[in-house]
GUDREN-215638 format. One line per field, with one value per residue (C-alpha): residue number from 1; residue in three letters; x, y, z. Coordinates in steps of 0.001 Angstrom, whole numbers, plus 524288, in hexadecimal, padded with zeros to 5 digits. Each point is the difference from the previous one (the first is absolute). Layout:
doza	c(NUM,...)
lodo	c(Ala,...)
xx	c(X,...)
yy	c(Y,...)
zz	c(Z,...)
end
This chain:
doza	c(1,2,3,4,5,6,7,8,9,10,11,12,13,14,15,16,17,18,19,20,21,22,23,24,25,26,27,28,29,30,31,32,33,34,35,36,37,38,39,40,41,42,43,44,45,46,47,48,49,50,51,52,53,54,55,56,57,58,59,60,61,62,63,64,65,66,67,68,69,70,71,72,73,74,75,76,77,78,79,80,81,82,83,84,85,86,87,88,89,90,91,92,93,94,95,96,97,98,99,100,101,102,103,104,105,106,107,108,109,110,111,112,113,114,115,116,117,118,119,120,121,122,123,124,125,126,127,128,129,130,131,132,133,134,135,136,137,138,139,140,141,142,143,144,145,146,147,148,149,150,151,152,153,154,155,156,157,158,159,160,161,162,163,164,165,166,167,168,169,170,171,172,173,174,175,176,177,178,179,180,181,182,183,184,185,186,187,188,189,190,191,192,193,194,195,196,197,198,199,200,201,202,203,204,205,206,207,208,209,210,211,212,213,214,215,216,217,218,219,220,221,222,223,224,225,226,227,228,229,230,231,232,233,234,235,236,237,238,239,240,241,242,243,244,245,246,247,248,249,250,251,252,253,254,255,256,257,258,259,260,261,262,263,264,265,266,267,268,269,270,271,272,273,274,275,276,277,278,279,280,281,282,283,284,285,286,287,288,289,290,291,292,293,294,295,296,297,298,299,300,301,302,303,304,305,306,307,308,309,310,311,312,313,314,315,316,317,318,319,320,321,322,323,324,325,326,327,328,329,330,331,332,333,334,335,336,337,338,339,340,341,342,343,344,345,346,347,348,349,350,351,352,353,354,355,356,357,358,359,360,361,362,363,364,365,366,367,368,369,370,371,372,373,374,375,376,377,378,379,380,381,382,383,384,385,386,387,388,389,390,391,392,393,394,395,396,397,398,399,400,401,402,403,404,405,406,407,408,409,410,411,412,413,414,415,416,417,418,419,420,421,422,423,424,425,426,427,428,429,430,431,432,433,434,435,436,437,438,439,440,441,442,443,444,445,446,447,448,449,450,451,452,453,454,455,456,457,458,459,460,461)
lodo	c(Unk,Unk,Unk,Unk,Unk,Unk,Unk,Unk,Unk,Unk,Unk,Unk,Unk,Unk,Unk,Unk,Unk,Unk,Unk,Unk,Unk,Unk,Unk,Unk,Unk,Unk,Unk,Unk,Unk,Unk,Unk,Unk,Unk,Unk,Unk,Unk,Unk,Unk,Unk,Unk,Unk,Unk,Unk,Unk,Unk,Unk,Unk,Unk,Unk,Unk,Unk,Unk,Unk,Unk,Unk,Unk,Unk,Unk,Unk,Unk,Unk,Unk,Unk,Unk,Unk,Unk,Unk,Unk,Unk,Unk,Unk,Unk,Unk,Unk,Unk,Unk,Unk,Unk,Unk,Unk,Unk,Unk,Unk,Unk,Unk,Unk,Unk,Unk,Unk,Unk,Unk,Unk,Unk,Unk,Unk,Unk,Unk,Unk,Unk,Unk,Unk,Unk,Unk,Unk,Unk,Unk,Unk,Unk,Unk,Unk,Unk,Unk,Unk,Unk,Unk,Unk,Unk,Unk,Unk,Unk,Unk,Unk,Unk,Unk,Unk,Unk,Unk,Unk,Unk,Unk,Unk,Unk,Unk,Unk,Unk,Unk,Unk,Unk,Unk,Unk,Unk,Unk,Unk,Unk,Unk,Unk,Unk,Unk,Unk,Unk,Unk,Unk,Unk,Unk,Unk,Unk,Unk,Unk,Unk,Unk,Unk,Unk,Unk,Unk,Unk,Unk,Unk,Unk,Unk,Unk,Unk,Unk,Unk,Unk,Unk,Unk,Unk,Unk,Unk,Unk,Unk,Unk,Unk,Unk,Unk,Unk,Unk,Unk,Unk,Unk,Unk,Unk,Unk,Unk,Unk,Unk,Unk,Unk,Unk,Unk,Unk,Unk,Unk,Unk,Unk,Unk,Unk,Unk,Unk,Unk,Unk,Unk,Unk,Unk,Unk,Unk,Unk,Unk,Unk,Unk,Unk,Unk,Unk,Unk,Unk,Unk,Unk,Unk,Unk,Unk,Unk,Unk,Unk,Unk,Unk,Unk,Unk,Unk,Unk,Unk,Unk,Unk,Unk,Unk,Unk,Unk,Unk,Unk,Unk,Unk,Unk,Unk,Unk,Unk,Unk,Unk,Unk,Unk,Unk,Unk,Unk,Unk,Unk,Unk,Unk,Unk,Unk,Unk,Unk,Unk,Unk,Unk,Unk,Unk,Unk,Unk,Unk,Unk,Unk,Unk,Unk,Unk,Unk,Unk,Unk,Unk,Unk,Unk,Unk,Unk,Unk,Unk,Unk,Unk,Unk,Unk,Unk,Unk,Unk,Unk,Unk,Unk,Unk,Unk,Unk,Unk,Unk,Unk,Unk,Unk,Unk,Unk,Unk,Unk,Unk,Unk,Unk,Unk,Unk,Unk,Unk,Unk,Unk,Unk,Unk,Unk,Unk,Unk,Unk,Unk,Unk,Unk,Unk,Unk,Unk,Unk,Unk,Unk,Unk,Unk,Unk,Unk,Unk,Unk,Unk,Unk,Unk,Unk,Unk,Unk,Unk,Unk,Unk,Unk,Unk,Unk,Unk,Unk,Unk,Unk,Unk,Unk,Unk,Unk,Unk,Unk,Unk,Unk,Unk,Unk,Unk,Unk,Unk,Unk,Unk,Unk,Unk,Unk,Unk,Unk,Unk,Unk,Unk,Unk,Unk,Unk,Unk,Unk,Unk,Unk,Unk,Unk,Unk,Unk,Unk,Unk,Unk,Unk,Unk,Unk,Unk,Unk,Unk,Unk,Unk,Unk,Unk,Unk,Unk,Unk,Unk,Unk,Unk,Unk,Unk,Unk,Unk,Unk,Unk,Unk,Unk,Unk,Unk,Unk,Unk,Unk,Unk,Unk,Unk,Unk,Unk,Unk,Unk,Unk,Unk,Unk,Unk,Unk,Unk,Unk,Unk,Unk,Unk,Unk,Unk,Unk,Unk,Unk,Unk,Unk,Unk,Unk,Unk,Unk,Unk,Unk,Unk,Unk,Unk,Unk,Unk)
xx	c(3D3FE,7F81E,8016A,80232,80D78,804E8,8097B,7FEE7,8053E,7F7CD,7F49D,8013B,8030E,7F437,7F5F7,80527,7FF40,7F191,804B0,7F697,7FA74,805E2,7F3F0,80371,80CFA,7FB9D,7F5DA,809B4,80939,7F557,7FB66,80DBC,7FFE0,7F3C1,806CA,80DAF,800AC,7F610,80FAA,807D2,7FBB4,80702,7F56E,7FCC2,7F3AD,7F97F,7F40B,7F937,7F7A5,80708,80BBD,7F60E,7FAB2,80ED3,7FF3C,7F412,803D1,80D13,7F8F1,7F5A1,80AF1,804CA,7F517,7FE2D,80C86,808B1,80F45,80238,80B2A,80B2C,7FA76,7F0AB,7F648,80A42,7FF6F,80A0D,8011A,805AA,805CE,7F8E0,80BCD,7FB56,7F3E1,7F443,7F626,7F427,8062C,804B3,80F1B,801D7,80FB6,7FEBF,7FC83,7F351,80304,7FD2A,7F2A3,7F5C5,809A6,7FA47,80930,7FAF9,80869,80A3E,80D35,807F3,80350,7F18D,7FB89,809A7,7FC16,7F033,8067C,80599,7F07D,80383,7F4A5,80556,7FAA8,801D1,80A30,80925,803D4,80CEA,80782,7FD4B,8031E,80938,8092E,802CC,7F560,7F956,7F202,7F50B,80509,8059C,80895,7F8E1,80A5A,7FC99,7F7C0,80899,809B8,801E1,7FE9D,80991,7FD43,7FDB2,7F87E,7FAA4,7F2C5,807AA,80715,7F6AA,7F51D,80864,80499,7F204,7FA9B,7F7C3,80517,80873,80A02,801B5,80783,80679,80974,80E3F,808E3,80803,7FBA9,7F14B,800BD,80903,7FDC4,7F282,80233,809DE,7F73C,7F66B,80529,7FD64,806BA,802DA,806B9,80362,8055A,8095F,7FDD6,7F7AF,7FB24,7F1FB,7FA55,7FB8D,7F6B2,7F379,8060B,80333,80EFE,80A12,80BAC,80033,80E50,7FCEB,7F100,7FDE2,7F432,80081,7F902,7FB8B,7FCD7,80297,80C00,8095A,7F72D,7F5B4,806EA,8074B,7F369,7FA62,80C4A,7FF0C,7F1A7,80478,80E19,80090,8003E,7F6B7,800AD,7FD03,80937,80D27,808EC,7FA6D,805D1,7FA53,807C9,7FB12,7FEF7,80461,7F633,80098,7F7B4,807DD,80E46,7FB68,7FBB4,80C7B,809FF,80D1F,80BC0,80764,7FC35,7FE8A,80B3E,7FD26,807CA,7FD48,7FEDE,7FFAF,800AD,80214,7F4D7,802EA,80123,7F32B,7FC70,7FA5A,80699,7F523,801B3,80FB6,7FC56,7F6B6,808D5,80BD8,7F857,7FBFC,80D05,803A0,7F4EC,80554,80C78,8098E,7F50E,80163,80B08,8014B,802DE,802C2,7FA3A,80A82,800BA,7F8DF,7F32C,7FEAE,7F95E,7F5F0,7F64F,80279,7FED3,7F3BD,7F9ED,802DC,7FA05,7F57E,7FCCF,80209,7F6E8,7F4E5,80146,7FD29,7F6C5,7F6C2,8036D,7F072,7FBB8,80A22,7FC3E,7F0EB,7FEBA,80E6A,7F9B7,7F96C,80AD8,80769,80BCF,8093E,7FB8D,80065,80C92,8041A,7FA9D,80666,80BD0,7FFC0,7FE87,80D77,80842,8092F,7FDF1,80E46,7FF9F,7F141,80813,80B8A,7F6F3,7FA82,80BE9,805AF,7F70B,805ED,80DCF,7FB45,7F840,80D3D,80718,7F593,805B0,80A0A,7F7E1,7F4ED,80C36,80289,7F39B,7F01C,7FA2D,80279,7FC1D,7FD49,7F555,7F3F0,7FEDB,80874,7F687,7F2E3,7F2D8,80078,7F42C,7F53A,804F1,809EF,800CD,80CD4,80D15,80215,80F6F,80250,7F7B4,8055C,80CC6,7FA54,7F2CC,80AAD,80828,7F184,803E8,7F759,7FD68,7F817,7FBD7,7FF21,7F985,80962,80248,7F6B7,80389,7FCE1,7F41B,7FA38,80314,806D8,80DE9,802EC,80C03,80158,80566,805E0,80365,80664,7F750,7F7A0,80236,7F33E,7FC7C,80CD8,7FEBB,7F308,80584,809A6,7F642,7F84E,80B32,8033D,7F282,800AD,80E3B,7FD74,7F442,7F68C,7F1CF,7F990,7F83D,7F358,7FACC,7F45B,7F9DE,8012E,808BF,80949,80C4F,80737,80687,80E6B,80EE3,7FE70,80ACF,800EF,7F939,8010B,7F1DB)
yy	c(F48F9,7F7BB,7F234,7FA6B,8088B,7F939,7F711,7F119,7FDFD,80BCC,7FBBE,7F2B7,805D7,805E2,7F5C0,7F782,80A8D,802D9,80E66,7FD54,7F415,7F9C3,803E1,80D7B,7FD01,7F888,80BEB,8090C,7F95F,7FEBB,80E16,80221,7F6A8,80800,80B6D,7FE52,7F2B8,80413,80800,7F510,7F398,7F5EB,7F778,7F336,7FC4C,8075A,7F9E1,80A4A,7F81A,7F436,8080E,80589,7F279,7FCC5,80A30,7FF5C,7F131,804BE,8093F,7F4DC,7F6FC,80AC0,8045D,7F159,80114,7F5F4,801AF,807F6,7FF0D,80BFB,80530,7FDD2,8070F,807C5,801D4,7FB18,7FF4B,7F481,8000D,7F871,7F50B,7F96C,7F624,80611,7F5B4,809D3,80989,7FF78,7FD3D,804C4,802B7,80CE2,7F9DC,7FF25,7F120,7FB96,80981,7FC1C,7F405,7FDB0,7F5C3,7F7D6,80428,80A92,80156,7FB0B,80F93,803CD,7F539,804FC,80B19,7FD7C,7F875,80B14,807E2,80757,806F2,7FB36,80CAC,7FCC3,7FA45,80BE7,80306,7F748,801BD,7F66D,7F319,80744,804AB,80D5F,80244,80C58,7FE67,8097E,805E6,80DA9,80609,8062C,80C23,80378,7F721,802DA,7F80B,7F110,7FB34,7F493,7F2BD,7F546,80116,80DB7,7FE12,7FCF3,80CB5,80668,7FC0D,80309,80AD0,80834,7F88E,7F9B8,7F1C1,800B4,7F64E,7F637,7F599,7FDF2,7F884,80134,7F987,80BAF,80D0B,7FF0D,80367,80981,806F5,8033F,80269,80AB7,805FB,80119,8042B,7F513,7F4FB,7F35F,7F461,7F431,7F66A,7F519,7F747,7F2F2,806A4,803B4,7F4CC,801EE,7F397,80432,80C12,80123,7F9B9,806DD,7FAE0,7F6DA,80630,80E69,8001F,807B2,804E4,80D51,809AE,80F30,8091A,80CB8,7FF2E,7F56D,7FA64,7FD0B,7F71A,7FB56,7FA4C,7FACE,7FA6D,7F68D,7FB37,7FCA3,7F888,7F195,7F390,7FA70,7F1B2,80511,808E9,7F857,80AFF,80449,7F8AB,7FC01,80899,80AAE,80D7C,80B5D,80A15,8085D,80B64,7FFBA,7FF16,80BA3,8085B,7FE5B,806AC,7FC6C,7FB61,80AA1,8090E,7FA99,80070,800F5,7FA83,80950,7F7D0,805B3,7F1E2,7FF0B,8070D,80C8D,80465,7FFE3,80988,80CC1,80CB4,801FA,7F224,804D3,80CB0,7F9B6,7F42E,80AA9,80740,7F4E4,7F93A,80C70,800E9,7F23C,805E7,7F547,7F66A,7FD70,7FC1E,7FC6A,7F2B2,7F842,7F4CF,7FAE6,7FAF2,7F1D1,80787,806EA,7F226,7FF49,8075A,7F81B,7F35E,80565,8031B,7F14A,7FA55,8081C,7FE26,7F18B,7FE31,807E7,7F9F7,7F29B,8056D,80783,7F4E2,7FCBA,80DF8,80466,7F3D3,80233,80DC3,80711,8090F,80513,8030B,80CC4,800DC,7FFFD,7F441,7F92C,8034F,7FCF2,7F056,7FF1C,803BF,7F6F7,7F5CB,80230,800B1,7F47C,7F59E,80316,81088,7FB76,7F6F7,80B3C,80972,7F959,7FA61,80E71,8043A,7F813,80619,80D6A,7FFD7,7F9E6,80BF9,80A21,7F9A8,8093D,80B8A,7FAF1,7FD45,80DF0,807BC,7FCEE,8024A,803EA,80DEF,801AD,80648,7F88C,8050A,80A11,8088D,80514,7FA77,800F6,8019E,7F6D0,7F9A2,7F842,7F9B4,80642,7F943,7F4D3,7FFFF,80360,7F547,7F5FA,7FBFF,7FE40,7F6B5,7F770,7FE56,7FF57,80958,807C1,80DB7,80BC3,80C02,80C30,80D1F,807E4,809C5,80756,80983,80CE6,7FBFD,7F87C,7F106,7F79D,7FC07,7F31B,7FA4C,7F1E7,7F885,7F2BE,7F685,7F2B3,7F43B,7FB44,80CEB,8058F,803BA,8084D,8052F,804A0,80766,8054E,806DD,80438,80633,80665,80533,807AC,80246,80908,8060F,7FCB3,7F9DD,7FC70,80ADB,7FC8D,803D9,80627,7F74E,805A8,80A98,8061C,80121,80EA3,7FADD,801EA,7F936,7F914,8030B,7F936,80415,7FA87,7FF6F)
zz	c(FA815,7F910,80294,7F342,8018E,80D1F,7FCDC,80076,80DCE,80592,7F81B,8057F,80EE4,7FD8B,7FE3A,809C6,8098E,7FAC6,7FE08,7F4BA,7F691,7F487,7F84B,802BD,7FBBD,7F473,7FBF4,8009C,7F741,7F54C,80120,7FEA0,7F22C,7FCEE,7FF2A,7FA16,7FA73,7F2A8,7FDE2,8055C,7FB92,809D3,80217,7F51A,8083B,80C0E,80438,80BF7,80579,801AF,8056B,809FC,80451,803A7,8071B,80715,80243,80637,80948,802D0,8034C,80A63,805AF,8042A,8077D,7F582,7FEA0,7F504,7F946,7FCA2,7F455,80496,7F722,7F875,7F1CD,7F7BF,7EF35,7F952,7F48F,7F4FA,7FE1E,80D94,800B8,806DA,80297,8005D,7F5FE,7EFE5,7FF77,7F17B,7FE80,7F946,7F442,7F7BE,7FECB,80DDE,7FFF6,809C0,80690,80C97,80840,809B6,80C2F,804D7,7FE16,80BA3,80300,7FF0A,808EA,809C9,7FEA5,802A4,80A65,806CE,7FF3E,7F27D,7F857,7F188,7FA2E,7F1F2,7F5A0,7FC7D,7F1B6,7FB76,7F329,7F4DD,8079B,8086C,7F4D7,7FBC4,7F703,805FE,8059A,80354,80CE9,800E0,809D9,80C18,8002A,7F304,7F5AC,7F5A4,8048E,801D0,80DEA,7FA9C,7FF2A,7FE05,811CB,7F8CA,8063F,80CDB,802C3,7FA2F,80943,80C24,7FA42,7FF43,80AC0,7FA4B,80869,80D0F,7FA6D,7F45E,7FC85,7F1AA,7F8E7,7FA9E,7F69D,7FDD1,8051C,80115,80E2B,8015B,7F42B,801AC,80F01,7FAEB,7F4C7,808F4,80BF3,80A94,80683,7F96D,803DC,7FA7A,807D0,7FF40,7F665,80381,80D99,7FA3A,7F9B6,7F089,7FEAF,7FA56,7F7EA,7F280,7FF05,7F4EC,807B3,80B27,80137,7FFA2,8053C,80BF5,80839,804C2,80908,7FE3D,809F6,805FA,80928,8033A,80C1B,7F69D,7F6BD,80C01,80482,7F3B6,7FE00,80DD5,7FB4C,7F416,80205,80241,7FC64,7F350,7FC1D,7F21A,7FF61,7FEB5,8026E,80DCA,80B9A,80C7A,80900,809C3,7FC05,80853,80316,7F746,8064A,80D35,7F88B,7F732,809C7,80AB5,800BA,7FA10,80853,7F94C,7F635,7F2B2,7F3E7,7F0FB,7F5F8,7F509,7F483,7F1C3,7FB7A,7F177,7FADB,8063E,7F265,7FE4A,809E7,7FD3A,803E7,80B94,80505,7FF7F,80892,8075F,805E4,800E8,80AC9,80627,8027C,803D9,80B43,801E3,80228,8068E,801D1,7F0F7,7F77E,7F167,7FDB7,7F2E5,7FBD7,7F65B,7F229,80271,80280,7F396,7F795,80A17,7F89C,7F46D,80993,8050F,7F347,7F9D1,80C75,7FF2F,7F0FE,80076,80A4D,7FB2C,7F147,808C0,80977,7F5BF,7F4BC,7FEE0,800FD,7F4D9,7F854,800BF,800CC,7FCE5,7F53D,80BC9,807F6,80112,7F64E,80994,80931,7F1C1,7FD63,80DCC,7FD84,7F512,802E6,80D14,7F742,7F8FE,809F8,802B0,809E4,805B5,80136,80655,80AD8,8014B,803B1,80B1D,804C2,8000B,80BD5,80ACB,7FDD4,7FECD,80CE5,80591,7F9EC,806BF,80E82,8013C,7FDB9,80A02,80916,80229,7FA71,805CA,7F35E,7EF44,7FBB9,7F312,7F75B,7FE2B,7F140,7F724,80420,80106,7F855,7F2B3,7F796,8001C,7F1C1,809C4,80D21,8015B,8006F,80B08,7FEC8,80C3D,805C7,7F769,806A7,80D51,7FB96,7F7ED,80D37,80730,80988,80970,7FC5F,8027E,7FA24,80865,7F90F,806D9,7F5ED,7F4C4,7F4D5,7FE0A,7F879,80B5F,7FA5D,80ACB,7FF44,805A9,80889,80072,80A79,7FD69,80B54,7FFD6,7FC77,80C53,806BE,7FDF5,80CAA,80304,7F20B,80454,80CFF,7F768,7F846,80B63,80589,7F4A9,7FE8D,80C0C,7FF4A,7F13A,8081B,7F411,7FE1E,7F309,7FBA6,7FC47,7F161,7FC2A,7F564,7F21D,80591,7F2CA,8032D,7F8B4,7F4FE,7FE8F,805BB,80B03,80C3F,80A73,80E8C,80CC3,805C6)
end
């Protein structure tokens, strides 16, 4: 196997056992770039050399018997909303070109801090919106690997990085974990800190994690949680470890709520198939559960929180540059702008008593299942739909996307798990235990592969 296929937690087992170097590592990964990504396109900015001095300074620091740190010499892509002090930040748009910042995000610095290779600055929608970027879907190019963390998935996706790290404000995790057939997880919100990224809500903003099975993300995860004085919404609590919890066994075995929430309308007939012979593997261990009728506005909630936010947030971009942005982030300003101070202050306030409504399900059930999009990646005109993401980044609750499933044209189907706020870490053995429980693994693509054209139906990998 080559190694830029190993998955983040072997990769990183590896160089701290010196079963071989993170410039090997690091090579591989851009031989790997070399040969797929000219189809691809995740990466914004990819600089070779300097990726290989981090990696040569990483096996340096090694060899001269220094404590390395859990993710020592592995390479990692960052989505281009986060400040890299040695790397353009540019947003996805043509109006931030060439902006250098002077220091990291908080989540890259922990990163370095924990002996990460930053391998490059991965492709991001137009400022993290919907507007469709340059990236293309490993499992077959004509499709959209989603958005707006394209790059992201993408990158772990055709191995061209062991793991990333991304950003949602309502399904730019998930989404483009599902189209592309990985593991994403976005955690509770407030647990990663956000300072040094590009903010569109300081209600909705998440960071998230990419990589290939649930132990990976479960250890990016730990290095990144905890507390930032410049991040008002994180807390200065201890985390639980996230790597140990994921990987243990549960006290009993796991129940799912199976959730159609109110957009189950709005998924497609092999979504439909697909879930209906999973909660039938599931057998007993899953049962269908109803949210109720107070649930149904918080899509509308979501989307005046979000549009409010970004019309302040992006005020001096739209105002010196908005004939330069997409149509739709345009539209999306302006119409943040005209909603009323009072629907702005009901949305927030409706978050607390939904969460509070979701007790009774967590009570009785470890974890949410529900699809992580109608269905499978659209074309590349479109990110694809996030309305299955929506609900659960409004109530800013942990959840995960597991490529358990593909269709009969080889594009991945997602399952998302949802747990209760602040229960990452049991959300996380959830999902590992539900991983080996189906018996599946992601399948890995092969870049520019076509999938036969034709209905997609729904097949258990």
């Amino acid at each position: 196997m080559s190694l830029c296929a190993l998955r983040l937690t072997e990769a990183a087992a590896g160089i701290r056992d010196g079963r071989f170097s993170s410039v090997e590592l690091v090579g591989d990964c851009l031989k790997r770039i070399d040969e797929v990504d000219h189809d691809i396109h995740a990466w914004a900015f990819l600089d070779r050399d300097h990726a290989m001095r981090q990696a040569e300074a990483a096996d340096d620091h090694r060899k001269h018997g220094k404590a390395v740190g859990p993710l020592h010499g592995v390479p990692l892509g960052i989505k281009d909303i986060f400040d890299t002090g040695d790397m353009p930040t540019e947003f996805g748009s043509d109006l931030w070109a060439g902006r250098t910042p002077r220091r990291d995000a908080a989540a890259v610095a922990r990163l370095r801090a924990a002996g990460a290779v930053i391998l490059g600055k991965t492709v991001t929608t137009e400022y993290a919106y919907y507007n469709p970027g340059k990236t293309r879907n490993p499992h077959n190019t004509a499709h959209t690997p989603g958005g707006s963390s394209s790059g992201s998935a993408a990158a772990v996706a055709a191995l061209m990085a062991s793991g990333a790290i991304g950003s949602q404000t309502n399904g730019s995790v998930i989404r483009p974990a599902a189209f592309c057939g990985v593991v994403g997880f976005k955690p509770t919100h407030g647990l990663i800190p956000r300072s040094g990224a590009l903010e569109l809500s300081r209600t909705l903003d998440h960071v998230g994690v990419f990589g290939r099975s649930v132990e990976d993300v479960a250890l990016l995860a730990e290095v990144l949680v905890g507390f930032d004085q410049e991040d008002p919404d994180t807390r200065p609590v201890a985390c639980p470890p996230f790597t140990a919890v994921a990987a243990s066994e549960p006290p009993l075995p796991p129940r799912f709520a199976f959730v159609h929430s109110p957009v189950w309308d709005q998924a497609e007939p092999v979504t439909r198939d697909a879930f209906a012979e999973l909660i039938e593997i599931l057998g007993d261990a899953s049962s269908e559960v109803e949210l109720g009728p107070r649930f149904a506005k918080a899509v509308d909630m979501h989307g005046i929180i979000m549009e409010v936010d970004m019309a302040h947030n992006l005020r001096r971009d739209y105002e010196r540059g908005g004939d330069r942005l997409s149509t739709r982030l345009r539209q999306a300003i302006e119409r943040g702008r005209t909603h009323l101070a009072a629907d702005y202050c009901n949305a927030l306030s409706g978050i607390a008593p939904l969460n509070q409504a979701l007790d009774h399900i967590f009570d009785e059930y470890d974890a949410i299942l529900t699809p992580a999009a109608p269905g499978a990646a659209p074309g590349i005109e479109t990110t694809g739909n996030p309305i299955f993401c929506t609900l659960w980044t409004y109530l800013g609750v942990p959840a995960i996307s597991l490529p358990l499933m593909s269709s009969e044209t080889g594009l991945p189907l997602g399952v998302q798990l949802v747990g209760r706020r602040g229960n990452d870490a049991r959300l996380l053995r959830t999902a590992h235990w539900l991983v080996r429980a189906s018996g599946t693994r992601c399948k890995v693509p092969s870049a520019g592969a076509k999938s036969a054209p034709g209905a997609a139906k729904r097949k258990m990998r």
